[in-house]
Steps between C-alpha positions, in 0.01 A plus 500: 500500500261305237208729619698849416560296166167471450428842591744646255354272206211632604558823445674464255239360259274760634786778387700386183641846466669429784695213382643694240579835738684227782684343169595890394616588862733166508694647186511820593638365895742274332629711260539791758728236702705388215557901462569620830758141525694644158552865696646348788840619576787279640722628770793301529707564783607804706 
């Protein structure tokens, strides 16, 4: 586990855009969750 750690530092520091595009697509995932929970419909019942 420490050594895949290491390896995503790694690249990491070799990429910085990418911390910022990973950040972005952890919004974007979370607010698309949030969203989809809010148009959920409750059935109650037969």
């Amino acid at each position: 586990m420490s050594d895949n750690s290491n390896t995503m530092l790694t690249y990491l520091r070799q990429n910085p855009r990418m911390m910022g595009v990973l950040f972005t697509l952890t919004l974007l995932l979370a607010q698309a969750g949030n969203a989809s929970a809010n148009m959920a419909t409750i059935i109650s019942g037969p």
